[in-house]
C-alpha positions as CSV (number, residue, x, y, z in Angstrom):
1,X,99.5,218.8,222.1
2,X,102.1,216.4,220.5
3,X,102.8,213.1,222.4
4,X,106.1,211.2,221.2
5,X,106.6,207.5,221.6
6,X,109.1,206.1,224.1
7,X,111.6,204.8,221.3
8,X,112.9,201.6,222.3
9,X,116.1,200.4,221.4
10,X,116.3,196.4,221.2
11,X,116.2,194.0,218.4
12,X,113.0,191.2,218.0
13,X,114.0,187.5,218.1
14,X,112.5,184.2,217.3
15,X,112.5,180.9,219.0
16,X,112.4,177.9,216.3
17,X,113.0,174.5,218.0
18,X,114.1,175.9,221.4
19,X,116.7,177.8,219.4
20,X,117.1,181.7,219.7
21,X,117.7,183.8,216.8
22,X,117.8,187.6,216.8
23,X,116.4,188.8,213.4
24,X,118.5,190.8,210.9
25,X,117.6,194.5,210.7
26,X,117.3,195.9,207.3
27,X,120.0,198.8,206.9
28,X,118.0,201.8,205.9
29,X,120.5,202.7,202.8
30,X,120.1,199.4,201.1
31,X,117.7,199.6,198.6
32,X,115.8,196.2,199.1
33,X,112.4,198.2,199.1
34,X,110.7,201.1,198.2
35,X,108.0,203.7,198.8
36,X,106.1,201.9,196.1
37,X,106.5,198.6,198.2
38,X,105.5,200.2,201.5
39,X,101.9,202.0,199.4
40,X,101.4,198.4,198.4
41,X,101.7,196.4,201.6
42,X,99.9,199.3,203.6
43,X,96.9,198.6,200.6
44,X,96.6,195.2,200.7
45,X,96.9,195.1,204.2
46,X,95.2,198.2,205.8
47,X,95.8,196.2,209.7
48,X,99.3,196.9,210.0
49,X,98.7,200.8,210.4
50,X,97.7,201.0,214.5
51,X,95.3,203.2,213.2
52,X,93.2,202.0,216.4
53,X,95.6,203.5,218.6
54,X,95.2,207.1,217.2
55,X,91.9,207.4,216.8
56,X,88.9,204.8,217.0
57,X,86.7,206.5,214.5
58,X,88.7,205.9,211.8
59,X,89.1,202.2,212.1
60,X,89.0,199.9,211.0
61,X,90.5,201.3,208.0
62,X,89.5,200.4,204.0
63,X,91.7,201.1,201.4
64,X,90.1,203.1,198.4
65,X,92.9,204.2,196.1
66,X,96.5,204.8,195.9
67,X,98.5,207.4,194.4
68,X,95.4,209.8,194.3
69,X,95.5,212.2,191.9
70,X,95.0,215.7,193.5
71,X,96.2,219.7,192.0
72,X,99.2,219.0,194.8
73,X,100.5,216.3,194.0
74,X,99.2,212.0,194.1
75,X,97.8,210.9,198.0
76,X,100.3,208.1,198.3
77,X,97.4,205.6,200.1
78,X,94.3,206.6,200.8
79,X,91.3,205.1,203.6
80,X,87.9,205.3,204.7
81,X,86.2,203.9,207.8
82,X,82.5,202.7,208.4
83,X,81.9,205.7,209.9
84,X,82.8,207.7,206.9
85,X,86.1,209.3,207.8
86,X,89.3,209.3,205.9
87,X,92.8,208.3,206.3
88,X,95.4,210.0,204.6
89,X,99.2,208.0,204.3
90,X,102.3,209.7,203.0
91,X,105.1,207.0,202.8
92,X,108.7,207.8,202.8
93,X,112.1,206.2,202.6
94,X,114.1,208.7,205.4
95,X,117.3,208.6,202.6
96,X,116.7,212.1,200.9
97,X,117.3,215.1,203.5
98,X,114.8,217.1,201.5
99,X,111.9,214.7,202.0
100,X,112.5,215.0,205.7
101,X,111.9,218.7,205.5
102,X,109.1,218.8,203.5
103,X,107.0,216.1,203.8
104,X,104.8,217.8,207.0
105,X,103.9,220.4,204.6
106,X,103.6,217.7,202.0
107,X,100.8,215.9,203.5
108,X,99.2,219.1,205.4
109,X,98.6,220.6,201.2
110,X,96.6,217.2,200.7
111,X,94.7,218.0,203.2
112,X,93.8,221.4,202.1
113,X,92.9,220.0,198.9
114,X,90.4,217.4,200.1
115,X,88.9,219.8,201.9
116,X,87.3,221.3,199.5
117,X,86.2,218.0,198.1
118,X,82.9,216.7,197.8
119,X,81.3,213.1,198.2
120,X,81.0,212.8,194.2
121,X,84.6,214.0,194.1
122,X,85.4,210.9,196.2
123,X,83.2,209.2,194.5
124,X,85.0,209.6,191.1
125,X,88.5,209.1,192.7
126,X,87.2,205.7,193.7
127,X,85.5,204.7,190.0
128,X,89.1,206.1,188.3
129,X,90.9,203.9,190.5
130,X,88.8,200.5,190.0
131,X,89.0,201.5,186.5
132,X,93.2,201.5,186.4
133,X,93.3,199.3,189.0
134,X,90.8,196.2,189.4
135,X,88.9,196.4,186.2
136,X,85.3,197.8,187.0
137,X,84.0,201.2,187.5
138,X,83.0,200.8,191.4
139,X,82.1,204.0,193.0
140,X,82.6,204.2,197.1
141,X,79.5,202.4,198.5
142,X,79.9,199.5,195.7
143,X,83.9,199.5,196.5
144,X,82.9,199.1,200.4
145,X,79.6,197.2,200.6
146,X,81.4,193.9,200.4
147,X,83.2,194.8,203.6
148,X,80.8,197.3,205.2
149,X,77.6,195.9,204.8
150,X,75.4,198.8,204.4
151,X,71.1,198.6,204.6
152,X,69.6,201.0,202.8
153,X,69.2,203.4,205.5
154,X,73.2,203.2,206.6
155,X,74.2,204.3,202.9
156,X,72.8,207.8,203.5
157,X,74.4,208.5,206.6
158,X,77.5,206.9,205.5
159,X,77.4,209.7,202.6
160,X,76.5,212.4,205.3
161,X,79.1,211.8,207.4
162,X,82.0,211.3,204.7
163,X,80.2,215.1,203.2
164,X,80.7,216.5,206.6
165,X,84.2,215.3,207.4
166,X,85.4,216.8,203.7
167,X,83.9,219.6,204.6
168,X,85.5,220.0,207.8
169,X,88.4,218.7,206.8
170,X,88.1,215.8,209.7
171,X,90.8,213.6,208.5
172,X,93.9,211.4,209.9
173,X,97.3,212.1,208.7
174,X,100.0,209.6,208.7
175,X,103.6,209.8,207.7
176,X,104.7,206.3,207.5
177,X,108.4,205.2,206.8
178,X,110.9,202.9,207.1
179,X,113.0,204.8,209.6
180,X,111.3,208.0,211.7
181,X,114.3,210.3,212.1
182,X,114.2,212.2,215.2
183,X,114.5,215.8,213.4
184,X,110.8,214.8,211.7
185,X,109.1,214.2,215.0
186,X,110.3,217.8,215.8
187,X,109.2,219.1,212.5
188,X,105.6,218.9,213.6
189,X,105.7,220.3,216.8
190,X,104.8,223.7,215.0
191,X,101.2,222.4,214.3
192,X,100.3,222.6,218.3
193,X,101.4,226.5,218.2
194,X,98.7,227.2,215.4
195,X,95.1,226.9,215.0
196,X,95.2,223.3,213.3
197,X,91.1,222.7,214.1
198,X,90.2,218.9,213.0
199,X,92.7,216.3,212.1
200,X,94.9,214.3,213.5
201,X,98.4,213.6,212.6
202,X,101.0,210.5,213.8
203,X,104.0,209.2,212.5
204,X,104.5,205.5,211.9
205,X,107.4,203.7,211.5
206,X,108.0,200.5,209.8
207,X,110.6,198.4,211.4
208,X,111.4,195.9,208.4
209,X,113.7,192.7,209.7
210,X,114.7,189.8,207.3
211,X,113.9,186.2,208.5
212,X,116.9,184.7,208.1
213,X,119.5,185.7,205.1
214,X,118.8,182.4,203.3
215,X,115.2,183.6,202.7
216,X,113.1,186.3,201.4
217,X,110.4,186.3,204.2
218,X,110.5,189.8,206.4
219,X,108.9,190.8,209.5
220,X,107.8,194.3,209.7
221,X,106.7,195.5,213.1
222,X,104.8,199.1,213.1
223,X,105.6,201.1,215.9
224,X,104.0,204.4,216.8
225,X,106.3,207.0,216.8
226,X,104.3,210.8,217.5
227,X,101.0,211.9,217.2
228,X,99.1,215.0,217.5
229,X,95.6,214.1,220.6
230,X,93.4,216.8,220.5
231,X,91.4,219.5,218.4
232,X,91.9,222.8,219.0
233,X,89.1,225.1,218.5
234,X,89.8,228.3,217.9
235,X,88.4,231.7,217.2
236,X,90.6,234.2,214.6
237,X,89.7,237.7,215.0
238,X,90.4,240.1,212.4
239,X,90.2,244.1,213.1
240,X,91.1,246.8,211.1
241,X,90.1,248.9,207.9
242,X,92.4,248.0,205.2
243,X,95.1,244.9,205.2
244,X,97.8,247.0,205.7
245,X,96.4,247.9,209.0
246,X,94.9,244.3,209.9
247,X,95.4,242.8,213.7
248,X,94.9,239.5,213.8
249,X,94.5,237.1,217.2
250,X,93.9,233.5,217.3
251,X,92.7,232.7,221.0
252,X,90.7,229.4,222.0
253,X,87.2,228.4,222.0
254,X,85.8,229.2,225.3
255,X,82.9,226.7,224.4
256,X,85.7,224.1,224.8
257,X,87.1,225.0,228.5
258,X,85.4,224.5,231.7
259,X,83.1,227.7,232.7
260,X,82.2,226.5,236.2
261,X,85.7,225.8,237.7
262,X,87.7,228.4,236.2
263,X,90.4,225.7,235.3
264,X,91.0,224.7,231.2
265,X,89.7,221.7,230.4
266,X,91.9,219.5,227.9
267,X,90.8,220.1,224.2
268,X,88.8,217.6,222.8
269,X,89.8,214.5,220.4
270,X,88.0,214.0,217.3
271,X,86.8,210.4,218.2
272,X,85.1,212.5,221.8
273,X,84.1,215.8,219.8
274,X,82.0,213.6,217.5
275,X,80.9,212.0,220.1
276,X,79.2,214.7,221.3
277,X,77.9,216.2,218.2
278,X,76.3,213.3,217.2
279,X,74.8,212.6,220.7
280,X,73.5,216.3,220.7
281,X,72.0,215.4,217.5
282,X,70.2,212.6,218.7
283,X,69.3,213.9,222.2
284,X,69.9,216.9,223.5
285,X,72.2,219.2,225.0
286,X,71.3,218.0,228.8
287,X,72.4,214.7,227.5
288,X,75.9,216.4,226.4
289,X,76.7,217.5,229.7
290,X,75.2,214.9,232.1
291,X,78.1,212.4,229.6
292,X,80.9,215.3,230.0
293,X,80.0,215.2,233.6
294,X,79.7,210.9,234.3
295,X,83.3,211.2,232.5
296,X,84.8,213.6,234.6
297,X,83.2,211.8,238.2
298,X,84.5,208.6,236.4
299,X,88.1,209.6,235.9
300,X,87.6,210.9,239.8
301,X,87.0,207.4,240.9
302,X,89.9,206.1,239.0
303,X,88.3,204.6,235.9
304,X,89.8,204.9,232.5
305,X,87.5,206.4,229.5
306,X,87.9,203.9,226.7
307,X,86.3,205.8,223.6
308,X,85.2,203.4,220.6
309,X,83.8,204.9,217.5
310,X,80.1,205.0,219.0
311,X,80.2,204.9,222.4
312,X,82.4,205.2,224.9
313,X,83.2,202.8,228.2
314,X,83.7,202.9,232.0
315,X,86.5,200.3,232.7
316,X,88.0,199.2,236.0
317,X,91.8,198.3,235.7
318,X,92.5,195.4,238.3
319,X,93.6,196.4,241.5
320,X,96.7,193.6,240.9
321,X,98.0,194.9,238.1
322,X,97.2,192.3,235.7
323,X,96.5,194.6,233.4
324,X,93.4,193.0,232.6
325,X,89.9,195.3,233.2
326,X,86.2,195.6,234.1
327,X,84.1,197.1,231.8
328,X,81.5,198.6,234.1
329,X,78.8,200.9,231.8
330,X,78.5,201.6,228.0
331,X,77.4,205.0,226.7
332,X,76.4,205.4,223.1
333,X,75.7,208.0,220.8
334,X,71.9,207.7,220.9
335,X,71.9,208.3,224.6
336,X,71.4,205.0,225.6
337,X,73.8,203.9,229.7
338,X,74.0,200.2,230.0
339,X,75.5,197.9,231.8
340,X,79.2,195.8,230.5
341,X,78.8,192.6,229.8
342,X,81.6,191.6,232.5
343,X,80.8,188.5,233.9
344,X,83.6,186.7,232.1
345,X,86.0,190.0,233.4
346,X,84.8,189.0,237.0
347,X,85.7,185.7,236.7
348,X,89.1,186.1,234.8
349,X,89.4,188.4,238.0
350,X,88.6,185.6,240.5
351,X,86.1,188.1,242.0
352,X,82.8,187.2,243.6
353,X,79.8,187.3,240.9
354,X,77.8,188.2,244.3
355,X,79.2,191.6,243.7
356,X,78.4,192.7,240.4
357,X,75.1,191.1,241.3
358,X,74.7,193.3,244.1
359,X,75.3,196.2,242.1
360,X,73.3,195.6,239.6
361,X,70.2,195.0,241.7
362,X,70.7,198.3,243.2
363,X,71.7,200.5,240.3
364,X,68.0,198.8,238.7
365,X,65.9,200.5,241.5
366,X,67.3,203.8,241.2
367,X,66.7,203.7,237.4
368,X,62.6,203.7,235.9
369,X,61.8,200.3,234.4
370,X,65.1,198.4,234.5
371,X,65.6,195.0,236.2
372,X,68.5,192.7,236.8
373,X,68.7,190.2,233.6
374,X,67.4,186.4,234.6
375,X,69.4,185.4,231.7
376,X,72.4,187.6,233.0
377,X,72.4,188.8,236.3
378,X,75.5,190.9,236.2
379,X,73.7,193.4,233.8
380,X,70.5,195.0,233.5
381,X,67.2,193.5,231.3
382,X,67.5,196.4,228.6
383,X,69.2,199.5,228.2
384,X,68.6,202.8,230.5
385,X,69.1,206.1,229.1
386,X,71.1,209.5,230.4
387,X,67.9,211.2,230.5
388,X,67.0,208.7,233.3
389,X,70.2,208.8,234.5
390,X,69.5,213.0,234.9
391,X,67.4,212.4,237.6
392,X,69.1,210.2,239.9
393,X,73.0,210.8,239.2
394,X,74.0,211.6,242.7
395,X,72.7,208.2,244.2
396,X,74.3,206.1,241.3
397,X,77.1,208.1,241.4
398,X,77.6,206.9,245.6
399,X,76.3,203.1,244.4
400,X,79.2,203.3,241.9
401,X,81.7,204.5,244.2
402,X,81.0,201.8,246.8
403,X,81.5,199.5,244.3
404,X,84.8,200.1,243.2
405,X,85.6,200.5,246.6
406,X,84.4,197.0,247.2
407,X,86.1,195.2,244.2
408,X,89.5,196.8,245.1
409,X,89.2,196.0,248.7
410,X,88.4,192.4,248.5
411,X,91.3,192.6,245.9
412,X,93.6,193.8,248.9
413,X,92.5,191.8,251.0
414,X,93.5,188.4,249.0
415,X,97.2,190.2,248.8
């Protein structure tokens, strides 16, 4: 599925000394900047991509190299998370018609090519780049244990997980210019009509304004243009003898739909699909579902999913519409269910701490060895687990429910 930003026509300002000033856009054919200018900013200052927005696992975002040598051609920028996956950044000035056409394909060949890379190929990438670049011979974990942090332990799965995302080519695309014509958001809609299994791909434009024209300061705003959500499993079957008689059909996964309702679940993204991998790793299948399933109730209730690289959230939006929101539970990948740490939310929210406190007490007695926190009594003393959760999820389920119910009819009832 592609999903295309709302493109909104309207030009920042600023306020200096009560005066208003609307900024000067930079025209797109002057050539005050280049794709060279745009690979450096985006290295220096990895932020400025709203990587966070696409998907969670892969920020935030380090930068380990630019213009990446690779049989296809260089990798204009080119980023790893914490949790090991890569970031892939094609940058282009929108002046050539050809670039336009091609650079979809461009950045889908890179792809192909890291794919078949392993860590030690990454690793050399890295130690050839230092060497050009910053005068050492760094591999990866040197490069990002400044930022990163890494015990001993960490290192190793850090290297597992950036093994297994080469290997199946888990990466984020991003085309990233100074002007997203609307013919290139429509180039990629041909990716959700094949098989495209594990990355991610999103357009970013960079907005570039000038200060003021006496000065060389610019403002460059990021916006999100398109972006392809989910993975798509799929299943190619080939049949016949010889090539020349060769049938071949790509149909979906039926691992990835819903076998109980009849009705197609919504693919996966790769943030939730590791998710699950990982928590199957560490758990157990029953621990899979009984997630897939406090999601689904959750969405029901009106809740909104909010999936960090980890874990994922439960969060209550305020019945008001302040946009401000309760986060309720925490699941992580290790299985562990606990409680938000809200109490500040409830507050902001003007609501009651006699509630949450309520709730807590009761969600501790349906749940083996938990307690409300003396320290905190709007979350439990220690973390439960969906196995524990297994046995009781109807009754929390109803405790839940009444909750919300409670929190957004005191909030009527103050209107």
């Amino acid at each position: 599925m592609i999903n295309k930003g709302n493109r909104v026509k309207s030009q920042p300002i600023i306020i200096q000394n009560n005066k208003v000033k609307q900024l000067e856009r930079v025209p797109l054919n002057q050539k005050l900047f280049s794709e060279g200018w745009i690979q450096k900013l985006i290295h220096e200052n990895p932020n400025i991509l709203p990587i966070n927005d696409i998907e969670s696992v892969f920020s935030p975002a380090f930068a380990i190299g630019r213009e990446v040598s690779t049989p296809v051609g260089p990798i204009d920028n080119l980023f790893i998370s914490r949790e090991g996956y890569l970031t892939l950044v094609e940058t282009k000035l929108w002046r050539n018609p050809e670039a336009r056409r091609e650079v979809v394909g461009q950045i889908l060949d890179y792809a192909k090519e890291l794919n078949k890379w392993s860590f030690n190929d990454l690793d050399s990438c890295v130690k050839s780049f230092n060497q050009r670049h910053n005068n050492n011979s760094n591999g990866l974990i040197e490069t990002v244990q400044k930022d990163f942090e890494f015990e001993e332990e960490e290192k190793q799965i850090f290297i597992d997980n950036i093994s297994k995302n080469l290997a199946r080519g888990r990466f984020l695309l991003l085309i990233v210019g100074d002007g997203i014509r609307e013919s290139v958001e429509d180039m990629i809609d041909y990716l959700s009509q094949s098989p495209q299994i594990h990355f991610t791909l999103a357009l970013i434009e960079l907005q570039v304004y000038k200060l003021s024209t006496d000065s060389d300061s610019l403002i460059v705003i990021p916006q999100l243009i398109t972006r392809t959500r989910e993975i798509i499993r799929a299943i190619v079957k080939i049949e016949g003898n010889k090539p020349a008689d060769y049938k071949i059909t790509v149909q979906a996964d039926p691992g990835e739909t819903g076998s109980n309702s009849g009705n197609h679940e919504r693919p996966l993204t790769i943030t939730e699909d590791d998710f699950y991998d990982q928590l199957e790793k560490n758990t157990d299948i029953k621990n899979v579902n009984i997630a897939k399933q406090l999601i689904k109730d959750s969405k029901y209730l009106g809740l909104d999913i909010k999936w960090n690289a980890g874990s994922f959230s439960l969060k209550l939006s305020d019945p008001k519409g302040s946009g401000e929101n309760i986060t309720i539970h925490n699941v992580d990948r290790r299985g562990q269910f606990y409680m938000g740490y809200g109490e500040r939310q409830y507050l902001k929210l003007q609501l009651p701490l006699e509630i949450p406190y309520k709730y807590v007490e009761d969600t501790s007695q349906l749940l083996p060895g938990i307690k409300p926190s003396p320290i905190k009594p709007t979350s439990w003393d220690k973390y439960s687990s969906l196995n524990d959760l297994i046995n009781v999820y109807p009754q929390f389920m109803k405790r839940l429910a009444d909750f919300i119910d409670v929190i957004r009819n005191y909030e009527t009832e103050k209107i």
